[in-house]
C-alpha positions as CSV (number, residue, x, y, z in Angstrom):
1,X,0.0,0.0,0.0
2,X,1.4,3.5,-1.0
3,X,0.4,6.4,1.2
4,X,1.7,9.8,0.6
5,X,2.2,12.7,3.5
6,X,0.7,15.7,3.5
7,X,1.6,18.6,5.4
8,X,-1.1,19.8,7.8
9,X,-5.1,20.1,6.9
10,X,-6.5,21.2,3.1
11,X,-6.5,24.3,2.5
12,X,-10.3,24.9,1.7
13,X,-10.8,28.8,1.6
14,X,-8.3,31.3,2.8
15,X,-11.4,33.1,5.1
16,X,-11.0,29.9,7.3
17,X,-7.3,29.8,7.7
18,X,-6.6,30.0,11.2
19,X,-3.1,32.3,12.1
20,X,-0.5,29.5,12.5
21,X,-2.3,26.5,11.5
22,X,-0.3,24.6,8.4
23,X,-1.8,23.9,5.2
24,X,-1.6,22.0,1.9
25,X,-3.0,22.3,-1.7
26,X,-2.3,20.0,-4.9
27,X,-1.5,22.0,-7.6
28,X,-2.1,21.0,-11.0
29,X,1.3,20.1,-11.7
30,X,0.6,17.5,-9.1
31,X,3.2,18.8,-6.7
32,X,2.1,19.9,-3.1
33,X,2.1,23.6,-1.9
34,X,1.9,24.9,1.6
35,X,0.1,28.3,3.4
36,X,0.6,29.6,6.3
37,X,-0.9,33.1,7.6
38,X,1.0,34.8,10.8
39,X,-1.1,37.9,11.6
40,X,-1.4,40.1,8.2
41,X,1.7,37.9,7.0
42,X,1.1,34.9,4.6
43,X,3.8,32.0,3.5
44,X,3.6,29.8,0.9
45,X,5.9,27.6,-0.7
46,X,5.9,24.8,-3.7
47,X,7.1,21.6,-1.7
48,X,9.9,19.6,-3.2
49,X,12.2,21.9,-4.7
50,X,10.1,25.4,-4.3
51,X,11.3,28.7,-2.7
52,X,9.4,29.8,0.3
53,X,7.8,33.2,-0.2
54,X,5.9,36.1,2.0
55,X,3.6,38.6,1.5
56,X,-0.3,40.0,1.5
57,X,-2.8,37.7,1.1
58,X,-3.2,39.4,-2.7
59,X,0.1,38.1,-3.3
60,X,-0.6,34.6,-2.2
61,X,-3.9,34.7,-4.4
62,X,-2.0,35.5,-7.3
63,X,0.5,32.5,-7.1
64,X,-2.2,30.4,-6.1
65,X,-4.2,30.9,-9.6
66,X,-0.9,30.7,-11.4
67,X,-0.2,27.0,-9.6
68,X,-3.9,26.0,-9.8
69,X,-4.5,26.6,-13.6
């Protein structure tokens, strides 16, 4: 049996992310991302090989429709 881990809960809706709670989206590359929102601050990084980045939540939006498209 293969079994793959995933880094914290789904990320469902960015309105429900709770301020240091960890969580993961498939992208459609089939990679794994992660978010996680401290305060105002978001972070969000491409899992295996991807560059962890900061910012407003506009700029986490915007690389989220990039990876999800």
């Amino acid at each position: 049996m293969h079994s793959s881990f995933l880094p914290g809960q789904p990320l469902v809706s960015l309105d429900q992310v709770e301020d240091g709670q960890l969580y993961h989206v498939l992208l459609s590359d089939q990679s794994v991302g992660t978010v996680q929102r401290h305060g105002d601050t978001w972070l969000w990084r491409r899992l295996m090989g991807g560059t962890s980045q900061r910012g407003e939540r506009v700029a986490l939006e915007a690389w989220l429709a990039n990876v999800l498209s």
